[in-house]
FIVEX-457065 format. One record per residue: residue number from 1; residue in one letter; chain; x, y, z of N, C-alpha, C in turn. Coordinates in nm, 2 decimals, always signed. Example, Ala and Ser with C-alpha at 12.3 -4.5 7.8 and 13.67 -1.06 7.14 Angstrom:
<nodes>
<node n="1" res="A" chain="A" n_x="+1.32" n_y="-0.57" n_z="+0.78" ca_x="+1.23" ca_y="-0.45" ca_z="+0.78" c_x="+1.32" c_y="-0.33" c_z="+0.78"/>
<node n="2" res="S" chain="A" n_x="+1.28" n_y="-0.22" n_z="+0.71" ca_x="+1.37" ca_y="-0.11" ca_z="+0.71" c_x="+1.29" c_y="+0.00" c_z="+0.79"/>
</nodes>
This chain:
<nodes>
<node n="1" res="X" chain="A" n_x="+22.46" n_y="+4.23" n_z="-2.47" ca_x="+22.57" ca_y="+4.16" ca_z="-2.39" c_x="+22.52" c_y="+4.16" c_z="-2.24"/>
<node n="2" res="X" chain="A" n_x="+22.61" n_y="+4.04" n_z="-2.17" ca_x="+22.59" ca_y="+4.04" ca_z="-2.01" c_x="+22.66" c_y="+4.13" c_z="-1.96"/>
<node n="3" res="X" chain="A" n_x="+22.69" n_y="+4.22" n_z="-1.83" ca_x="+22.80" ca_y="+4.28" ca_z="-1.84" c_x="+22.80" c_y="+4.28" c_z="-1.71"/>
<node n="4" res="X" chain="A" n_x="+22.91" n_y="+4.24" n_z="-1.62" ca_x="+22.89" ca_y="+4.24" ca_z="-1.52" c_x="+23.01" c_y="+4.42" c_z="-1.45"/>
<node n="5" res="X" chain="A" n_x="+22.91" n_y="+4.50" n_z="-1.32" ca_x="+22.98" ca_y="+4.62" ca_z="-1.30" c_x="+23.07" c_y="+4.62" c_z="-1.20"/>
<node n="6" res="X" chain="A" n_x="+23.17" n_y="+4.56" n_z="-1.12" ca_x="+23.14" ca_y="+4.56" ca_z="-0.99" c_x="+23.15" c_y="+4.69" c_z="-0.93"/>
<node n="7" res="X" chain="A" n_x="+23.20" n_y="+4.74" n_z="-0.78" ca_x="+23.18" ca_y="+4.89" ca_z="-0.78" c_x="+23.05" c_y="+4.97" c_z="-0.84"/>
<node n="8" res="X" chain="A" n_x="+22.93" n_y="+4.88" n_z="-0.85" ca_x="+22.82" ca_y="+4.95" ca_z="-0.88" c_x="+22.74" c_y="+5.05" c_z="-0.87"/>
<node n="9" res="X" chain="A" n_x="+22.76" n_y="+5.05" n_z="-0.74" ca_x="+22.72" ca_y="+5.17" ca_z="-0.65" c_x="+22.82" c_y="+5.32" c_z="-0.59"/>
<node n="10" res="X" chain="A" n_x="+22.93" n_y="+5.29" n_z="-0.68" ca_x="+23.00" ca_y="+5.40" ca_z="-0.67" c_x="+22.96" c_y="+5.53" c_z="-0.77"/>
<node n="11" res="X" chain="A" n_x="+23.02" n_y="+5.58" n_z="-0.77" ca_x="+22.97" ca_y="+5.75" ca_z="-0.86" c_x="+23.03" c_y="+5.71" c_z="-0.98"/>
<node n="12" res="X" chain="A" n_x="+23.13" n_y="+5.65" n_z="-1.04" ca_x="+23.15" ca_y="+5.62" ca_z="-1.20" c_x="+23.13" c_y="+5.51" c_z="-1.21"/>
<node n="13" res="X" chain="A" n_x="+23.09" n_y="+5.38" n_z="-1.08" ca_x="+23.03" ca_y="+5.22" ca_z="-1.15" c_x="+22.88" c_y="+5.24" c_z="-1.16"/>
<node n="14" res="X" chain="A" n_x="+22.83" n_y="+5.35" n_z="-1.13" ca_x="+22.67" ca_y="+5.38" ca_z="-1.18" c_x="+22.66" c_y="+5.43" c_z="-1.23"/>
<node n="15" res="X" chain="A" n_x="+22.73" n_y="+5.55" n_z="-1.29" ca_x="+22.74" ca_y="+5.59" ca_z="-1.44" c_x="+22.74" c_y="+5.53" c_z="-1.53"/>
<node n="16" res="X" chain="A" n_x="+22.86" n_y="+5.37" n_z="-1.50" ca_x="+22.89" ca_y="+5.33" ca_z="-1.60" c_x="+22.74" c_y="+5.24" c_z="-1.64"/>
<node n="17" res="X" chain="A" n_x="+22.67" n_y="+5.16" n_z="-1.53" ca_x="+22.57" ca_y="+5.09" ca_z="-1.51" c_x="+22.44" c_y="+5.16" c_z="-1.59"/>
<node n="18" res="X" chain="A" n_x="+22.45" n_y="+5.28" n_z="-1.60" ca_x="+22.34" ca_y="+5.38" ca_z="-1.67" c_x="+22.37" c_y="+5.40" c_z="-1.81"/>
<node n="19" res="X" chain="A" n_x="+22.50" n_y="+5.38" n_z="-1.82" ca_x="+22.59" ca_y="+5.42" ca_z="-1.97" c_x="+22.49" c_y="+5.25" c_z="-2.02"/>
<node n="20" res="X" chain="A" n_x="+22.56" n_y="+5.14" n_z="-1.97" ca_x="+22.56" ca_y="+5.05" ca_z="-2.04" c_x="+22.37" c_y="+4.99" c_z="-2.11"/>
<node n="21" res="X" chain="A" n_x="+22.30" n_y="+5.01" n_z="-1.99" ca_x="+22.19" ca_y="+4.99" ca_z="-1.98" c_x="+22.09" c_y="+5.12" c_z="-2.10"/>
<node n="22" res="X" chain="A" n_x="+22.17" n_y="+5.20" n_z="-2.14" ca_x="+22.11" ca_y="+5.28" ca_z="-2.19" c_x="+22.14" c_y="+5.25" c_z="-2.33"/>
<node n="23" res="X" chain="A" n_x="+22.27" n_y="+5.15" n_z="-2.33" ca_x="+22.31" ca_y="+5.12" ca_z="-2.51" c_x="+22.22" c_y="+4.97" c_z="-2.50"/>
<node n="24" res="X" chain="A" n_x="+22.15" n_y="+4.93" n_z="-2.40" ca_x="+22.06" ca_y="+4.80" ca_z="-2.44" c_x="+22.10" c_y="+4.66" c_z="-2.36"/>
<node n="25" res="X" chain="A" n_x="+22.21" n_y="+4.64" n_z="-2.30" ca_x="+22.29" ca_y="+4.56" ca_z="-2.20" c_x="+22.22" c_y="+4.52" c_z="-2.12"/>
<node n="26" res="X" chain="A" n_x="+22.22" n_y="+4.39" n_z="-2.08" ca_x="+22.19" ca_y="+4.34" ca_z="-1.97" c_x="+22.32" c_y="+4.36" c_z="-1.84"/>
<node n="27" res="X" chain="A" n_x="+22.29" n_y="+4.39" n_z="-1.71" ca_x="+22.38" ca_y="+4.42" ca_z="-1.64" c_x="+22.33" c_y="+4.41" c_z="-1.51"/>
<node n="28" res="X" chain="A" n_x="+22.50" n_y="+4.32" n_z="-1.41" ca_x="+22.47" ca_y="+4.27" ca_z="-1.30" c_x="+22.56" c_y="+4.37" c_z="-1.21"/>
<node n="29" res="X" chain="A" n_x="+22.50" n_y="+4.46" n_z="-1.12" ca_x="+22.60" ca_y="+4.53" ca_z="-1.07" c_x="+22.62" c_y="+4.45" c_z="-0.92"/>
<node n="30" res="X" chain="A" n_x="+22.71" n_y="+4.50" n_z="-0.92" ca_x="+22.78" ca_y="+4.43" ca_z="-0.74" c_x="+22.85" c_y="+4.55" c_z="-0.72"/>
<node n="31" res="X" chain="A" n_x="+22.88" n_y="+4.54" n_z="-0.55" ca_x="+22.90" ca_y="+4.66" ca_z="-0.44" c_x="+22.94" c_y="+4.60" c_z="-0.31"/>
<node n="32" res="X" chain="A" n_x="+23.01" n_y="+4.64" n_z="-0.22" ca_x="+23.00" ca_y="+4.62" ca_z="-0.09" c_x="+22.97" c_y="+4.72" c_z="-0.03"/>
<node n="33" res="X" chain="A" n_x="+22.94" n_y="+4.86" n_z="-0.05" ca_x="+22.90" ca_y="+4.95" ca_z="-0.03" c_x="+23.01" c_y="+5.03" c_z="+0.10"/>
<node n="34" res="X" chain="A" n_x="+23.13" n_y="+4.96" n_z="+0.09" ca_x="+23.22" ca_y="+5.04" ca_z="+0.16" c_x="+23.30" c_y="+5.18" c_z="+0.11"/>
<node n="35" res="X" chain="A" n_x="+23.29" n_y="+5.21" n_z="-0.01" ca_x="+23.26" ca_y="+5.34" ca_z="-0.02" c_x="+23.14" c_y="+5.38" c_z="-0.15"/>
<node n="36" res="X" chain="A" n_x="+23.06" n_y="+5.30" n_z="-0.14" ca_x="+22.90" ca_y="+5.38" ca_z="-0.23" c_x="+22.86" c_y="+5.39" c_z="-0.19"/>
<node n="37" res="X" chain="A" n_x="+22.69" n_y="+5.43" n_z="-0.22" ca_x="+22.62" ca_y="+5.43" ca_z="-0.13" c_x="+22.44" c_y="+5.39" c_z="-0.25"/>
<node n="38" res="X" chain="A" n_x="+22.37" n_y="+5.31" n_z="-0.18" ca_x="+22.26" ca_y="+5.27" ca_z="-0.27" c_x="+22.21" c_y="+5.41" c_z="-0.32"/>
<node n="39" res="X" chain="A" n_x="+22.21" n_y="+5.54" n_z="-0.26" ca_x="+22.11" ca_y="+5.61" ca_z="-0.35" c_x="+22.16" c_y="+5.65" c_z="-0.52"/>
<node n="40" res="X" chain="A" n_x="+22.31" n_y="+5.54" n_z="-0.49" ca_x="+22.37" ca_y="+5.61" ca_z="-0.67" c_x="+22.31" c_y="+5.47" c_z="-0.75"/>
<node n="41" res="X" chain="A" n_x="+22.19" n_y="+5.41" n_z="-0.68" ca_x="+22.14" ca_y="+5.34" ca_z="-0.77" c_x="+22.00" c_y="+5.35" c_z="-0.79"/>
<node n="42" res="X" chain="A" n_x="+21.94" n_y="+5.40" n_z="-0.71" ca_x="+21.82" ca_y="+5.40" ca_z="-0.68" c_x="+21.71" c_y="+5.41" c_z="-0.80"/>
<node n="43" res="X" chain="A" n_x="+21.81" n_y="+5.52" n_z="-0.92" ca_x="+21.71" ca_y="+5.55" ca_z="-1.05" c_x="+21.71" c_y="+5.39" c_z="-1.13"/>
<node n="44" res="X" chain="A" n_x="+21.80" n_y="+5.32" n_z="-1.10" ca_x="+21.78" ca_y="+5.17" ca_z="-1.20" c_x="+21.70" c_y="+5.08" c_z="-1.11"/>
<node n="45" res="X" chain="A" n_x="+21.67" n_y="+5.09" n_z="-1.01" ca_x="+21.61" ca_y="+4.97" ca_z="-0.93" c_x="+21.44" c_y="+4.92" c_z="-1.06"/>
<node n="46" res="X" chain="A" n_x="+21.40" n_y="+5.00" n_z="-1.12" ca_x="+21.35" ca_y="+4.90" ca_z="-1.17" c_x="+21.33" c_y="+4.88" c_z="-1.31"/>
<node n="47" res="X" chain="A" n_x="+21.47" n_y="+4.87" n_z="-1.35" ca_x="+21.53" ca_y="+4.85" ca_z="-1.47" c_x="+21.51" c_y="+4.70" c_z="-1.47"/>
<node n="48" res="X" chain="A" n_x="+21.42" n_y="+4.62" n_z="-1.57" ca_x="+21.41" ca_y="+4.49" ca_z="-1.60" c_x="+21.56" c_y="+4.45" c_z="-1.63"/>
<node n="49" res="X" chain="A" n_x="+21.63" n_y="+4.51" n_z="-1.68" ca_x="+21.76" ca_y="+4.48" ca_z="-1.72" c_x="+21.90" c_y="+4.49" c_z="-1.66"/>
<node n="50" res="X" chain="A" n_x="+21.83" n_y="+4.55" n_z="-1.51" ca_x="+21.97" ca_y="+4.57" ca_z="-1.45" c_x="+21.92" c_y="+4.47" c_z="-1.31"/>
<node n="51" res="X" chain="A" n_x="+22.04" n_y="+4.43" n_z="-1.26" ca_x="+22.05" ca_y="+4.31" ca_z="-1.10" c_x="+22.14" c_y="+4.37" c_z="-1.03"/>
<node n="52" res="X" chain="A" n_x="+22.12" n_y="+4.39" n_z="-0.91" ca_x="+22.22" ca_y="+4.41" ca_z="-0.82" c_x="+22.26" c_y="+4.31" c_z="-0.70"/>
<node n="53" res="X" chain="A" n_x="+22.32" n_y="+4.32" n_z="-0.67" ca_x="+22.36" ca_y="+4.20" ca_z="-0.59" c_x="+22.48" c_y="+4.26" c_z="-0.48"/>
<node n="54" res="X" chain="A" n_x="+22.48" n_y="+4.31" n_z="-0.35" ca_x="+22.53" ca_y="+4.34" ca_z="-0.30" c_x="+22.60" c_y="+4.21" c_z="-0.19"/>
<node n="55" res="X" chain="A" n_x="+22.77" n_y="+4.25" n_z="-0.22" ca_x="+22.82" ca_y="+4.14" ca_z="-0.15" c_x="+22.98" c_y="+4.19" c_z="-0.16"/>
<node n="56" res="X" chain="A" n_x="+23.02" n_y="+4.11" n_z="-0.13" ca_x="+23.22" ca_y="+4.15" ca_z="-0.14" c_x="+23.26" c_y="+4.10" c_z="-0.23"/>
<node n="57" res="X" chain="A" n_x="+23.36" n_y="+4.09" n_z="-0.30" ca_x="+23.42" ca_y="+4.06" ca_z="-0.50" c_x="+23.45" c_y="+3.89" c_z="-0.47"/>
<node n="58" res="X" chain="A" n_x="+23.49" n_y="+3.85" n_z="-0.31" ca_x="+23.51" ca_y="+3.69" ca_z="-0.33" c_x="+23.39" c_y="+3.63" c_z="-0.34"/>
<node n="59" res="X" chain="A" n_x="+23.28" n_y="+3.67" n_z="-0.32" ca_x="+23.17" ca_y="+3.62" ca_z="-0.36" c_x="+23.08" c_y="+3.62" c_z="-0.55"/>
<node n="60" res="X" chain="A" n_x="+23.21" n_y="+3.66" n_z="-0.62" ca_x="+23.16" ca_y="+3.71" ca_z="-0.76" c_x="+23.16" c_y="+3.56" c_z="-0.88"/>
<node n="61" res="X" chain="A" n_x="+23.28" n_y="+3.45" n_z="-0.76" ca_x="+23.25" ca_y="+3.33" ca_z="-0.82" c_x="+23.12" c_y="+3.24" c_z="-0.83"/>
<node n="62" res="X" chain="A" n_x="+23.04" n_y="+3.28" n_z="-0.71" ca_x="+22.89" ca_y="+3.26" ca_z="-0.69" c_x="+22.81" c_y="+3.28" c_z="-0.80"/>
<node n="63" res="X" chain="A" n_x="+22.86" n_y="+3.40" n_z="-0.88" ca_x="+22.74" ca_y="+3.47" ca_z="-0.99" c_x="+22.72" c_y="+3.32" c_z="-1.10"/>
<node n="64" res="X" chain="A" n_x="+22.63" n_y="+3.30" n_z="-1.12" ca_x="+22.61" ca_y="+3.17" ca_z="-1.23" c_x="+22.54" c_y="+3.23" c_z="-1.34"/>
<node n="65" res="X" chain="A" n_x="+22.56" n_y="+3.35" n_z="-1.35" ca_x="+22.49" ca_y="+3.42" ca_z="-1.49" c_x="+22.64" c_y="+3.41" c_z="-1.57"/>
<node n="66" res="X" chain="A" n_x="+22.59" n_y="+3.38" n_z="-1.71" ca_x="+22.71" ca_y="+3.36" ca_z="-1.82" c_x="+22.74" c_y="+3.49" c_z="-1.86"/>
<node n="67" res="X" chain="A" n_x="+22.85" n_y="+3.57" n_z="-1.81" ca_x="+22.85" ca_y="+3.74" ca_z="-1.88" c_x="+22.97" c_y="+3.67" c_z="-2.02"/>
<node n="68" res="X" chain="A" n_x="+22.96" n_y="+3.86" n_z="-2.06" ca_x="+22.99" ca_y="+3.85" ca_z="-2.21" c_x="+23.11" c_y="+3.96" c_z="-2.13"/>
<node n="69" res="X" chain="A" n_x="+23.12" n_y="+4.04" n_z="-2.05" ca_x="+23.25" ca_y="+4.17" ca_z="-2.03" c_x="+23.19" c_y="+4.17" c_z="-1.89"/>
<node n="70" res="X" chain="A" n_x="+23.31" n_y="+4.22" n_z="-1.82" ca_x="+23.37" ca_y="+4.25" ca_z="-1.67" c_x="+23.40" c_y="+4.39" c_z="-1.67"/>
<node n="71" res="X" chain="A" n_x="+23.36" n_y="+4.46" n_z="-1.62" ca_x="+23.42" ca_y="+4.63" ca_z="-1.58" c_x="+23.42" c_y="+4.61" c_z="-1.43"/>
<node n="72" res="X" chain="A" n_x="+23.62" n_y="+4.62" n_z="-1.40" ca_x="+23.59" ca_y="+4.62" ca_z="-1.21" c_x="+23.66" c_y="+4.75" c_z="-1.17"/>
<node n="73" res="X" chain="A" n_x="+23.67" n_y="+4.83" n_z="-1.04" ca_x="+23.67" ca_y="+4.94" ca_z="-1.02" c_x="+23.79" c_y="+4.91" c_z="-0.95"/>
<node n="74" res="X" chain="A" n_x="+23.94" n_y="+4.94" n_z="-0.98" ca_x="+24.02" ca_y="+4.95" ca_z="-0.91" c_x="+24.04" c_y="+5.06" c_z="-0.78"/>
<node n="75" res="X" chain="A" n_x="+23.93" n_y="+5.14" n_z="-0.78" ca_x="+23.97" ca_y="+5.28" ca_z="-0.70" c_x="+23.96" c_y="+5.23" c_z="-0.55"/>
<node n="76" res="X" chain="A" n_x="+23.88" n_y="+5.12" n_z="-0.54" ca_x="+23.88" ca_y="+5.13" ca_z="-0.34" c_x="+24.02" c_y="+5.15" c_z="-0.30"/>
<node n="77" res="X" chain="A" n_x="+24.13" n_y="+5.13" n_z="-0.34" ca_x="+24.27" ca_y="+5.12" ca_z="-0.25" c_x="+24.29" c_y="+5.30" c_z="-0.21"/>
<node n="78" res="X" chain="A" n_x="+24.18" n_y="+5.38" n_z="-0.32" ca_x="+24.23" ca_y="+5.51" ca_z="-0.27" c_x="+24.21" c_y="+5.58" c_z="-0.14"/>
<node n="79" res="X" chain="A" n_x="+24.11" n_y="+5.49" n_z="-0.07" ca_x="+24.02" ca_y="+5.55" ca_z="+0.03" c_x="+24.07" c_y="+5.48" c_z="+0.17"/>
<node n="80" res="X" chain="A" n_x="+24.12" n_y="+5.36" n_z="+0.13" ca_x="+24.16" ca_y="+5.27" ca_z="+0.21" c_x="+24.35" c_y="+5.35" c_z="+0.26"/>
<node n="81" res="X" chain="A" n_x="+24.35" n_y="+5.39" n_z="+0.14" ca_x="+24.53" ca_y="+5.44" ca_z="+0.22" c_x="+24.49" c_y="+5.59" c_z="+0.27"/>
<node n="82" res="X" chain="A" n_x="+24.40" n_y="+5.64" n_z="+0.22" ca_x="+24.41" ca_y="+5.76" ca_z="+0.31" c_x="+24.38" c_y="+5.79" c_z="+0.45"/>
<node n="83" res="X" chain="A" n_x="+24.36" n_y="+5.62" n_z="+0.49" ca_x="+24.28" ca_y="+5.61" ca_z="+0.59" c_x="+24.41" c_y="+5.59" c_z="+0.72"/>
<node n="84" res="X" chain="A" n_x="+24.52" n_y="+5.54" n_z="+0.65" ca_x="+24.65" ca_y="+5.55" ca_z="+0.72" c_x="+24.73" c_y="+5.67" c_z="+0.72"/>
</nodes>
């Protein structure tokens, strides 16, 4: 399958990015990196099978790869209210 991660670069969307890639998946992770950080990707960078693509989620209409499943990370609102 295609599977697109967004939150890729977070601590459970690169687990999950490792989970998926490890059952055989093709997979496109996305990030804005406002709370990940690239070293929670750094062991897939040269996974023939994984893409990253960093950018913000209104840019996810851009992707022209046909996926098969979406996994998105609801958690940024947690970091963002603590901030108030």
């Amino acid at each position: 399958m295609r599977i697109l991660v967004t939150g890729a670069a977070g601590f459970l969307g690169s687990h999950l990015c490792e989970r998926l890639l490890r059952e055989g998946h093709y997979v496109i992770g996305m990030d804005n990196f406002i709370t990940g950080s690239v070293d929670n990707l750094a062991h897939l960078a040269g996974n023939p099978n994984f893409l990253f693509i960093a950018t913000m989620l209104p840019t996810l209409f851009l992707c022209q790869e046909k996926l098969t499943l979406c996994y998105t990370s609801p958690l940024l609102l947690a970091p963002i209210q603590a901030l108030h």
